[in-house]
NUDO-507650 format. One record per residue (C-alpha): residue in three letters; residue number from 0; x, y, z. Coordinates in Angstrom, 2 decimals. Layout:
# NUDO-507650
<atom 'ala',NUM,<X,Y,Z>>
...
# end
This chain:
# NUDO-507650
<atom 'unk',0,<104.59,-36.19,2.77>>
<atom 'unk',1,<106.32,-33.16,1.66>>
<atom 'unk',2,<108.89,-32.29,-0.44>>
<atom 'unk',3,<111.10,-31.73,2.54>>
<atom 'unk',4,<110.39,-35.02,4.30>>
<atom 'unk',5,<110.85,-37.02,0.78>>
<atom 'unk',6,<114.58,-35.92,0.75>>
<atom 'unk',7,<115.36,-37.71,3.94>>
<atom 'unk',8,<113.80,-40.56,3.50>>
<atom 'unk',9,<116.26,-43.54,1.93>>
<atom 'unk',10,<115.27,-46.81,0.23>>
<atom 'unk',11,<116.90,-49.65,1.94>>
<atom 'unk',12,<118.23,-52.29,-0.31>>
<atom 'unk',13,<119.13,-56.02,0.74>>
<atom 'unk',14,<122.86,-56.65,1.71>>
<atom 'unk',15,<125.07,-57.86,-0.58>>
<atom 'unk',16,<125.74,-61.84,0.09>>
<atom 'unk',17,<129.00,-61.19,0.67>>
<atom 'unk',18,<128.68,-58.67,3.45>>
<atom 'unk',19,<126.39,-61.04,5.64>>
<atom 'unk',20,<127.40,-61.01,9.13>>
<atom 'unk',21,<130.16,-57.91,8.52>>
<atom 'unk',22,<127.58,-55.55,10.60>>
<atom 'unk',23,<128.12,-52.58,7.69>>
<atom 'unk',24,<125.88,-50.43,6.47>>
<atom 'unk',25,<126.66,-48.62,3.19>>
<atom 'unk',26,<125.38,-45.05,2.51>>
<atom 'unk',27,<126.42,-42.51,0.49>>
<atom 'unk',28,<129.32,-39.88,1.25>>
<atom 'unk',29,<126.97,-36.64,1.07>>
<atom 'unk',30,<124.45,-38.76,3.30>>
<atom 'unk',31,<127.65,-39.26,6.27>>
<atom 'unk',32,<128.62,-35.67,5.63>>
<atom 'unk',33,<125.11,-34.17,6.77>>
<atom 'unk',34,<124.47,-36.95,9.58>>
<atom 'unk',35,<128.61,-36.02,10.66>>
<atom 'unk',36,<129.36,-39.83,10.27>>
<atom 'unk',37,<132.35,-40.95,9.62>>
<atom 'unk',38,<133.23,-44.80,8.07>>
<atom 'unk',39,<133.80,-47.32,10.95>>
<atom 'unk',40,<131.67,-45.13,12.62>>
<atom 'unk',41,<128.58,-47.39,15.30>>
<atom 'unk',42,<124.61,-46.18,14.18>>
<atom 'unk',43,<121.59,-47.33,16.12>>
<atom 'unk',44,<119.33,-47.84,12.99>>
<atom 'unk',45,<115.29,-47.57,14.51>>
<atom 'unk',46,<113.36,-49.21,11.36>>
<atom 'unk',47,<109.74,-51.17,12.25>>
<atom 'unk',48,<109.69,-52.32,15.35>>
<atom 'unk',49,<113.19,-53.01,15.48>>
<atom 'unk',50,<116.69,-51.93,16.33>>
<atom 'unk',51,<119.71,-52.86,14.43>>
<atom 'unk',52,<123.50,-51.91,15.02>>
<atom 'unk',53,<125.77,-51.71,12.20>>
<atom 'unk',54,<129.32,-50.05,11.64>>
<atom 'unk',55,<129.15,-47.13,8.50>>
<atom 'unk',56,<130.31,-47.98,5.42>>
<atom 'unk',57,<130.54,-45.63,2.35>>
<atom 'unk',58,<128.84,-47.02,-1.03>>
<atom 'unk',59,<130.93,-48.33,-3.35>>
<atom 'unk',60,<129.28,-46.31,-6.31>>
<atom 'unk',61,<128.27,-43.51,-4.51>>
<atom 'unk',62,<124.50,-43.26,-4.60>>
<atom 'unk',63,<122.48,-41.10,-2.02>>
<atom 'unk',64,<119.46,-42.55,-2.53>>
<atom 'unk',65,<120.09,-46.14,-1.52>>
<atom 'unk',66,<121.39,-47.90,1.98>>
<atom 'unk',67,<122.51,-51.36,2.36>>
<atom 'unk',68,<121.91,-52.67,5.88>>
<atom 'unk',69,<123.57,-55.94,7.86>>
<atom 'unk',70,<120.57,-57.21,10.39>>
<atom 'unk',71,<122.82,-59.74,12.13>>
<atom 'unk',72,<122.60,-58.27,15.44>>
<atom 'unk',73,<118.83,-56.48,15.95>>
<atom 'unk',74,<116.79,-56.02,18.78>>
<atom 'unk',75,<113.15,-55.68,19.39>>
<atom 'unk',76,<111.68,-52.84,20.55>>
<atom 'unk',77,<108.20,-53.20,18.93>>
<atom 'unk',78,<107.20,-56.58,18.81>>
<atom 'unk',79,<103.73,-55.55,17.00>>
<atom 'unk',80,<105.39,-53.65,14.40>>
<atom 'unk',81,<108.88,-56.05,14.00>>
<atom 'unk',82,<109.33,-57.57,10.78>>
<atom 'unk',83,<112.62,-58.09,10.24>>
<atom 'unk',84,<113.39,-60.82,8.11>>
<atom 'unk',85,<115.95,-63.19,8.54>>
<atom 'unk',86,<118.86,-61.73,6.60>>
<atom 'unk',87,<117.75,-58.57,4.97>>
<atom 'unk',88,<115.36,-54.80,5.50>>
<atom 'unk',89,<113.67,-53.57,3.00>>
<atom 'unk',90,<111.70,-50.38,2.42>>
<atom 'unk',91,<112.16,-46.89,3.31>>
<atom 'unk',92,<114.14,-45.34,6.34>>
<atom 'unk',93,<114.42,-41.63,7.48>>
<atom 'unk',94,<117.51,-40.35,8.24>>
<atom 'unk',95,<116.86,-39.22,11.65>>
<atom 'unk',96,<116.65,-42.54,12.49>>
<atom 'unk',97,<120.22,-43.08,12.54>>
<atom 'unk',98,<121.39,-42.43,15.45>>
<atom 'unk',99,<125.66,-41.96,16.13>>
<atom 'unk',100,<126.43,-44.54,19.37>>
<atom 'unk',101,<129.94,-44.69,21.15>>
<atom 'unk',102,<130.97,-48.42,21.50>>
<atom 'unk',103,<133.53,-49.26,24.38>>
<atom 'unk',104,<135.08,-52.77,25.08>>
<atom 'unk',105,<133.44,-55.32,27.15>>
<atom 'unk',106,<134.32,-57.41,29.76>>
<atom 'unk',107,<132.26,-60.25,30.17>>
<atom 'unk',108,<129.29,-61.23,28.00>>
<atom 'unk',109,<126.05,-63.56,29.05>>
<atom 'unk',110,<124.59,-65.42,26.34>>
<atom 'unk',111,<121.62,-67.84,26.07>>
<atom 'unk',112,<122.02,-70.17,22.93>>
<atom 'unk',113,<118.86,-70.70,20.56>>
<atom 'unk',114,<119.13,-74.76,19.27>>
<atom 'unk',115,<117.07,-76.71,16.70>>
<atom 'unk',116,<117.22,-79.70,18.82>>
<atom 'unk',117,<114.31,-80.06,21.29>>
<atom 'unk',118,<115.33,-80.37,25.19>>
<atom 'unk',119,<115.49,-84.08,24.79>>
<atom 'unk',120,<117.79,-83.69,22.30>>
<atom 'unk',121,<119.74,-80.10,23.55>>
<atom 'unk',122,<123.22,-80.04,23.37>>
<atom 'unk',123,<125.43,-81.83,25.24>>
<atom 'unk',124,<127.85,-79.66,26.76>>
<atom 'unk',125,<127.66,-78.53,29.88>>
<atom 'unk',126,<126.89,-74.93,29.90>>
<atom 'unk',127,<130.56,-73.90,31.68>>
<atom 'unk',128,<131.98,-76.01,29.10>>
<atom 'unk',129,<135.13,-74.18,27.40>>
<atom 'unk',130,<135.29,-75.32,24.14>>
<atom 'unk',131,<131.15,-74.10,23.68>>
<atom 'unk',132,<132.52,-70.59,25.50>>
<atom 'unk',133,<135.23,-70.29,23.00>>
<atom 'unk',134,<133.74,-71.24,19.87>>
<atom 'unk',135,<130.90,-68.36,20.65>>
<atom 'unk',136,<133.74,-66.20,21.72>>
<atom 'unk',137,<134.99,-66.90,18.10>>
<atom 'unk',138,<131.80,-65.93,16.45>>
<atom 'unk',139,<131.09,-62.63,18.52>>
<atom 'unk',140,<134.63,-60.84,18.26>>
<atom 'unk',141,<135.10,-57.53,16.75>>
<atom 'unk',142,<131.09,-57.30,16.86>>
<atom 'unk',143,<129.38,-54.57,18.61>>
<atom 'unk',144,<126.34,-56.08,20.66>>
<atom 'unk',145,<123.21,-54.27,22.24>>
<atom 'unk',146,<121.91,-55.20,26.07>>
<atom 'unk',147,<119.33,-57.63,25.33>>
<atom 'unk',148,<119.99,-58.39,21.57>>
<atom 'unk',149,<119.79,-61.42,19.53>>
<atom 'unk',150,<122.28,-62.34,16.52>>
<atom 'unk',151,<121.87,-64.86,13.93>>
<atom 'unk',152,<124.43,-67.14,13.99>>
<atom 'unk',153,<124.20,-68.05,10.33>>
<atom 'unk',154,<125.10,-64.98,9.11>>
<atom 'unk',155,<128.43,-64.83,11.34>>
<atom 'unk',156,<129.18,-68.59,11.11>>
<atom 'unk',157,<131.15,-68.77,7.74>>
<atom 'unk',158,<132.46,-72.13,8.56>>
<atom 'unk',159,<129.51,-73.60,9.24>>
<atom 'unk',160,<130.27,-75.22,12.07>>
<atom 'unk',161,<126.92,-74.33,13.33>>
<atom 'unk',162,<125.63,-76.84,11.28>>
<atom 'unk',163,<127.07,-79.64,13.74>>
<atom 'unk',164,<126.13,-77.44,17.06>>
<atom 'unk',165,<122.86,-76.70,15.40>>
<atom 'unk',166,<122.75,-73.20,17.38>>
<atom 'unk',167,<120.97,-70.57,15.32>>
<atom 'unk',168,<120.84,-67.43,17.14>>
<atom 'unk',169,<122.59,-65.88,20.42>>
<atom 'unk',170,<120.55,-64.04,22.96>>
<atom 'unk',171,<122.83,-61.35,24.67>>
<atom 'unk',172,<121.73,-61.40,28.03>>
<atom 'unk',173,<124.00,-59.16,30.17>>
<atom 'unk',174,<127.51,-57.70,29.47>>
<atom 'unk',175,<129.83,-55.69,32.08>>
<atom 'unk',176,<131.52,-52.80,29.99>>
<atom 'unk',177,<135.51,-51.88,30.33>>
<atom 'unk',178,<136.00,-49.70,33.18>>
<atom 'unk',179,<132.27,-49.00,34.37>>
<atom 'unk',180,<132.00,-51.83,36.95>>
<atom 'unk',181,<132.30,-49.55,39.97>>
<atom 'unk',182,<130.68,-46.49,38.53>>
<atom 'unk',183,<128.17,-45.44,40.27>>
<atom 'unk',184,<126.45,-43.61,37.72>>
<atom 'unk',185,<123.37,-44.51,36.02>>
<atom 'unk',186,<122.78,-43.21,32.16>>
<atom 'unk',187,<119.35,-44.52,31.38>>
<atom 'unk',188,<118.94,-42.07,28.09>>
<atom 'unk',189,<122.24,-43.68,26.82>>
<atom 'unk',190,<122.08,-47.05,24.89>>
<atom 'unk',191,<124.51,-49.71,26.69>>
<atom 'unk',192,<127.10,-51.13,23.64>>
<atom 'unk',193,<129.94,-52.58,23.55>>
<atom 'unk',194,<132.18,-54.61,21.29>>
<atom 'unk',195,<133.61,-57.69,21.72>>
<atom 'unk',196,<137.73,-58.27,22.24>>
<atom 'unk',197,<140.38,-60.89,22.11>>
<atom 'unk',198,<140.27,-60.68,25.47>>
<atom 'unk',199,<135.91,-60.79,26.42>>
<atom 'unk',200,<134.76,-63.49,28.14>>
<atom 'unk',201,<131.75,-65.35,26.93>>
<atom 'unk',202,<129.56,-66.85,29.63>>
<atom 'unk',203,<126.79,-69.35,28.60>>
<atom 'unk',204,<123.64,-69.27,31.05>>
<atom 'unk',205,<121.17,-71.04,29.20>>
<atom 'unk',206,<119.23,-72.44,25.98>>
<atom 'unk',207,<116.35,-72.66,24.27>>
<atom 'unk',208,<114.98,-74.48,21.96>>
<atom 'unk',209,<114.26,-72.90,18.09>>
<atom 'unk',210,<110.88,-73.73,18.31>>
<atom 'unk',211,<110.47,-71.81,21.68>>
<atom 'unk',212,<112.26,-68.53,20.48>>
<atom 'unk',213,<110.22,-68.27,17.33>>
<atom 'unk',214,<107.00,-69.21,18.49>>
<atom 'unk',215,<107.28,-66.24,21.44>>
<atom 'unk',216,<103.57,-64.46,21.72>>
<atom 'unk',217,<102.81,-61.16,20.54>>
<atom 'unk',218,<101.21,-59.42,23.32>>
<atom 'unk',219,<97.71,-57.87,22.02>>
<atom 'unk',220,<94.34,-56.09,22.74>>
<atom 'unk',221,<92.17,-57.87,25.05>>
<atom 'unk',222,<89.50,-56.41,23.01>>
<atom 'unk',223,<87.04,-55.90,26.21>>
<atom 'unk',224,<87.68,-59.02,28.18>>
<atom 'unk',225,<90.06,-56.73,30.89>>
<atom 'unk',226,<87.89,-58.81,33.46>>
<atom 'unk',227,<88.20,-62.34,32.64>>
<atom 'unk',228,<91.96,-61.49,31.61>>
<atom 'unk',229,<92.81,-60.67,35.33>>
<atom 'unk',230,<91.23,-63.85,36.31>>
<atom 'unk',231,<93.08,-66.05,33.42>>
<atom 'unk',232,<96.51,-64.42,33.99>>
<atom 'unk',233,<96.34,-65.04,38.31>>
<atom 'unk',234,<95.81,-68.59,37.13>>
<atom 'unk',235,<98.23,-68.59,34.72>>
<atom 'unk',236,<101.18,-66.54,36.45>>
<atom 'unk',237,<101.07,-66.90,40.10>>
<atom 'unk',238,<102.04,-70.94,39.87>>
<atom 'unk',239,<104.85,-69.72,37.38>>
<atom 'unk',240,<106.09,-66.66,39.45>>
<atom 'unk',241,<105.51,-67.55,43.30>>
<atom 'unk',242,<106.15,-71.42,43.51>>
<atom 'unk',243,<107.86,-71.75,46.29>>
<atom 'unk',244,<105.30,-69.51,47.93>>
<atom 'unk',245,<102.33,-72.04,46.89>>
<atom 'unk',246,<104.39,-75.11,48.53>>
<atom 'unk',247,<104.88,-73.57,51.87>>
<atom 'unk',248,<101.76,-72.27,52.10>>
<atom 'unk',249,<100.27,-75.76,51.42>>
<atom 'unk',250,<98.38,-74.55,48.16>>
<atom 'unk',251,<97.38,-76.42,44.88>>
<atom 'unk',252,<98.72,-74.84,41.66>>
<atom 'unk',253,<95.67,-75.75,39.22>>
<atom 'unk',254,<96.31,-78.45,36.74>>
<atom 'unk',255,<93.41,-77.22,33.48>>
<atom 'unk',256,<91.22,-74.14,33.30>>
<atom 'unk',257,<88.19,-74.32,31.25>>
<atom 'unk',258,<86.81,-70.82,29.41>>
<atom 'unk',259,<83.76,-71.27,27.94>>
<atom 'unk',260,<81.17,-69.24,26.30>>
<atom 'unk',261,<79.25,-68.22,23.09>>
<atom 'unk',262,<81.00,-68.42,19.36>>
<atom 'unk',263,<82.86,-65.06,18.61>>
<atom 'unk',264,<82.85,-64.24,22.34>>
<atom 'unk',265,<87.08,-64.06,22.40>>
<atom 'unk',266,<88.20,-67.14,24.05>>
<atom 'unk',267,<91.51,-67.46,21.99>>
<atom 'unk',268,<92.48,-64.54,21.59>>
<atom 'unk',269,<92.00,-64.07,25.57>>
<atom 'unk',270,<93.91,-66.81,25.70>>
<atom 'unk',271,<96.54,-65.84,23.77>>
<atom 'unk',272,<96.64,-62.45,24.74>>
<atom 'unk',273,<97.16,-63.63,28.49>>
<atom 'unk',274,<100.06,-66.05,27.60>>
<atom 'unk',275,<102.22,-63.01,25.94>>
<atom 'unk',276,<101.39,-60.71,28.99>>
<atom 'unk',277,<102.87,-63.83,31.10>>
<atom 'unk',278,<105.84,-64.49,29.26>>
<atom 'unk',279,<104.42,-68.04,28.89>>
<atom 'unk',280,<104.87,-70.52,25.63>>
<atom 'unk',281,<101.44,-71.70,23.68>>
<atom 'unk',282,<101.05,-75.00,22.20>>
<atom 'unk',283,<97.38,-74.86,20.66>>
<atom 'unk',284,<95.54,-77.53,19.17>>
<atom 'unk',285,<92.07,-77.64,17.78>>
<atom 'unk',286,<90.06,-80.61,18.70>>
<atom 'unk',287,<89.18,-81.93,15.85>>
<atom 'unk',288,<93.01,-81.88,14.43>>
<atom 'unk',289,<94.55,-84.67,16.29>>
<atom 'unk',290,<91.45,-87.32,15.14>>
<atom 'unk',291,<93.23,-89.91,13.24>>
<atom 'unk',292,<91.69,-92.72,10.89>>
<atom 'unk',293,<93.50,-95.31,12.27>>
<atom 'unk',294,<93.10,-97.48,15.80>>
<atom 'unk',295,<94.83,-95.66,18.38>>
<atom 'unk',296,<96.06,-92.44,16.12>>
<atom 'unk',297,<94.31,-90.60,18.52>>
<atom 'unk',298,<95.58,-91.30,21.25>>
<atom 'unk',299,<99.24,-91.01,20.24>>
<atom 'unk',300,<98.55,-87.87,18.66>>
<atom 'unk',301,<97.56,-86.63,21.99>>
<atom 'unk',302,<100.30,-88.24,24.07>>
<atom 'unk',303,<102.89,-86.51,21.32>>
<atom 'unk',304,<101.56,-83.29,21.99>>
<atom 'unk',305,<101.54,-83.25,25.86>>
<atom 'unk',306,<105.18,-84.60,25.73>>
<atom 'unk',307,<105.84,-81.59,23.44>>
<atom 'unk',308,<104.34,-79.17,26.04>>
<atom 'unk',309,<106.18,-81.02,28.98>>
<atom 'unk',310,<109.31,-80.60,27.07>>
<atom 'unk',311,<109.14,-77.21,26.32>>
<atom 'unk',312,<107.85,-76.55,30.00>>
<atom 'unk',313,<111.34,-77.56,30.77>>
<atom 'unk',314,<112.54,-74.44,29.40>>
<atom 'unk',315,<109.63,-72.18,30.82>>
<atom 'unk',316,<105.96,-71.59,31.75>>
<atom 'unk',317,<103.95,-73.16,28.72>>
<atom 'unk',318,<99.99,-73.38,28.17>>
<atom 'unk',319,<98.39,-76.10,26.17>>
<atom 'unk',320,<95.72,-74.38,24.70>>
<atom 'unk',321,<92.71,-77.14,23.57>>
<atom 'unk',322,<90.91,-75.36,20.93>>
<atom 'unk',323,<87.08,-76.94,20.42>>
<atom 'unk',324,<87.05,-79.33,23.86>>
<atom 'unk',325,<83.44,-80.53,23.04>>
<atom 'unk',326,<84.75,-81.98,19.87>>
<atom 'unk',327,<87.78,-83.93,21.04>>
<atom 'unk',328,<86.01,-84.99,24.59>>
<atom 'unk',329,<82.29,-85.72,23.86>>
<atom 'unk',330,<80.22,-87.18,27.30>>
<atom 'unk',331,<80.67,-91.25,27.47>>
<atom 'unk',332,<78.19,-93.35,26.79>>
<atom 'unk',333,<74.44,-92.96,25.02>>
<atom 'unk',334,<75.54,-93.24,22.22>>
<atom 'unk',335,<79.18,-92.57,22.18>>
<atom 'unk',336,<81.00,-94.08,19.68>>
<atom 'unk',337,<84.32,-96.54,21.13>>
<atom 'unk',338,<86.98,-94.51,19.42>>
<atom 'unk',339,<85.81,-90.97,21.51>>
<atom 'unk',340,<85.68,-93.13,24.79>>
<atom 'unk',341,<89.13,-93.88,24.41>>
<atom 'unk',342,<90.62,-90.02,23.66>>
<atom 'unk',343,<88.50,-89.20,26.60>>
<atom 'unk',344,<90.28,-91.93,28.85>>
<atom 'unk',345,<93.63,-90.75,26.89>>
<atom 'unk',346,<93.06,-86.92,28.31>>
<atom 'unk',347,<91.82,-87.91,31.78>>
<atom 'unk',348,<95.23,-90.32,31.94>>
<atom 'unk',349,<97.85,-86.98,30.85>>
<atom 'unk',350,<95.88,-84.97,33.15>>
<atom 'unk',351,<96.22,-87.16,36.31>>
<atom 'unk',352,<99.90,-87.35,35.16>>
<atom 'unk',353,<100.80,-83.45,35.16>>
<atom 'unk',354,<101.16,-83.85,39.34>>
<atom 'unk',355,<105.15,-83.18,39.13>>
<atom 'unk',356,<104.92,-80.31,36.16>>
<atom 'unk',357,<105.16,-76.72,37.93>>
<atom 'unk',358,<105.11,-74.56,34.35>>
<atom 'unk',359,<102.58,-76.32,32.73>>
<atom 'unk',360,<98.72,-75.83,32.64>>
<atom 'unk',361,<96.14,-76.77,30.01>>
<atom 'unk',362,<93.40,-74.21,29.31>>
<atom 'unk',363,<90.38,-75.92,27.61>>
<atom 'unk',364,<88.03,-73.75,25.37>>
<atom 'unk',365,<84.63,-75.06,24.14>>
<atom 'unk',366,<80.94,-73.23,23.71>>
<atom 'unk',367,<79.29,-76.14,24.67>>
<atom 'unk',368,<80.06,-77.16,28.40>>
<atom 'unk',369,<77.31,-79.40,28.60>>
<atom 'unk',370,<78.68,-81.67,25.82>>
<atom 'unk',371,<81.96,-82.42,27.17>>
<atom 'unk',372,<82.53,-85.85,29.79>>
<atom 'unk',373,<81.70,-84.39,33.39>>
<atom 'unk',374,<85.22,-86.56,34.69>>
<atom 'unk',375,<87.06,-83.57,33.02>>
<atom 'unk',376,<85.13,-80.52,35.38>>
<atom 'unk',377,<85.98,-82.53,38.33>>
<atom 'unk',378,<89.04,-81.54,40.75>>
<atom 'unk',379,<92.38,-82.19,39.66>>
<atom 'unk',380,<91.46,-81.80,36.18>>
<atom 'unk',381,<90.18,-78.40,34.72>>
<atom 'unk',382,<89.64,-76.98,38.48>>
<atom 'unk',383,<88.83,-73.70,37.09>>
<atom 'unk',384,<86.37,-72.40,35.38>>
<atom 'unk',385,<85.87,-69.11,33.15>>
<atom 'unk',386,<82.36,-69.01,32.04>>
<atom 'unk',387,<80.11,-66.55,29.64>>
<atom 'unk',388,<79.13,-64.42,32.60>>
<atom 'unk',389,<82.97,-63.37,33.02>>
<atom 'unk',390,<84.06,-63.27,29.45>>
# end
């Protein structure tokens, strides 16, 4: 890095506690001189992966060299490269990657709400409910808000009413902005922003639970396995995608798939790879993890974690992943011990009962085959298999 390049570069500093959730970003007055900002001024800030908007702010004491930044409303661009923590950046910026926007009101706003509570547990209000539309409505005003951004309710909430509702973030789906509903133009180069008014109104279209929104894949490499990926995500997405096309064409949607093949080969991270490509929610489990010491641990450890998949299927297409099947599921008899018959039976039981789930499918990985009971490789069960010559 030259000289040159080392004068417009800026350390970012974390936000001052009081100035959470006030979307401000504090630079210095020679700094919005040579970028022609002005203070109030809207900035696209592009920093790791991420996008954040914030409103310019001079710097109380002046200093060039230093930005404070507000993250409360970010999106991500870059989910590889993302690291934006939960209330602060930190690091270096350049200065080109501040970028002047031009905010206009909005009309209508979509949100989905991010809980804590699990689906069995979600809040009780119905989604068209008034007082839940008002109190976001509350919360978002005088904010500016990106097309397909998320903000962190703590940082806006300083009642702390959210608390109570237990909502932590707000996913901006879809806004309509002031005076552009009939236009027939289309500005793809231009970023779509807008700020909410007294007079916006919120719409709530659906929820998720916490654990859902932060546990969302990372799509990755498929390191060499392009093959055995194609396979994996047909089995994966076309159930999710073209349901109703599966029912009237009198088709099965299959229930387990079973990859197996040598150690090191890339079964999880296929796997995982395949479930960010599909949009699709991954509970994974090693085999070995759910063994308890105690009569019939086992078994209600398993049972716990297929009603955690079924619950979060509720909210989407989700995989159980089962890490190490040879372990968990060992062949019956010679031998067998009584506790492994019985987490065997356990399995076979959830399976059989996964007739009525559309968005949920357990993939089974193992490198011995052979070794697990033959009643899971029979139809209805893991119908499909990936094996070694594939992968």
């Amino acid at each position: 890095m030259d000289a040159a390049d080392r004068d417009l570069m800026v350390t970012v500093l974390p936000i001052d506690p009081k100035n959470l959730g006030s979307q401000k970003c504090h630079i210095g007055p020679k700094m919005m001189k040579d970028l022609s900002l002005n203070m109030g001024t809207w900035v696209c800030i592009t920093w790791q992966g991420c996008e954040v908007l914030c409103q310019i702010w001079p710097r109380s004491d002046l200093c060039e060299e230093y930005v404070q930044c507000d993250t409360t409303v970010y999106r991500t661009i870059n989910p590889e490269k993302s690291r934006v923590s939960p209330s602060m950046l930190s690091g270096t910026i350049h200065k080109s990657n501040m970028k002047k926007l031009k905010v206009t009101k909005l009309n209508c706003v979509s949100v989905s709400l991010v809980s804590q509570r699990s689906t069995d547990e979600a809040i009780h209000y119905a989604l068209d409910d008034s007082c839940l539309s008002d109190y976001i409505h509350n919360i978002l005003v005088n904010h500016a808000l990106f097309q397909n951004s998320v903000v962190r309710l703590q940082d806006l909430d300083h009642c702390g009413a959210h608390r109570y509702t237990r909502i932590t973030h707000i996913i901006i789906k879809h806004f309509d902005i002031a005076g552009q509903q009939n236009s027939g133009k289309k500005s793809s180069n231009v970023k779509k922003v807008g700020i909410v008014s007294m007079s916006t109104k919120v719409k709530i279209v659906g929820q998720m639970s916490n654990e859902r929104f932060e546990g969302q894949s990372v799509q990755c490499s498929y390191g060499g396995l392009e093959n055995p990926a194609k396979m994996l995500k047909e089995y994966i997405s076309y159930p999710f995608v073209y349901q109703e096309s599966f029912k009237r064409l009198g088709l099965e949607c299959p229930k387990g798939v079973l990859l197996h093949g040598p150690t090191g080969v890339g079964k999880t991270l296929l796997v995982r790879a395949v479930c960010a490509e599909c949009n699709a929610f991954i509970v994974q489990i090693n085999g070995p993890e759910i063994i308890g010491p105690h009569p019939g641990e086992s078994e209600e450890n398993l049972r716990k974690i297929f009603q955690k998949a079924n619950r979060l299927s509720e909210e989407g297409p989700t995989v159980l992943f089962i890490d190490e099947l040879d372990a968990l599921c060992p062949k019956r008899g010679h031998g067998s011990r009584g506790h492994e018959n019985r987490i065997v039976a356990q399995l076979l039981t959830l399976m059989d009962g996964l007739e009525t789930r559309e968005k949920l499918i357990v993939i089974g990985a193992t490198n011995r085959p052979n070794a697990i009971d033959v009643a899971l490789r029979r139809p209805g069960r893991f119908d499909i298999e990936v094996s070694k010559q594939s992968l």
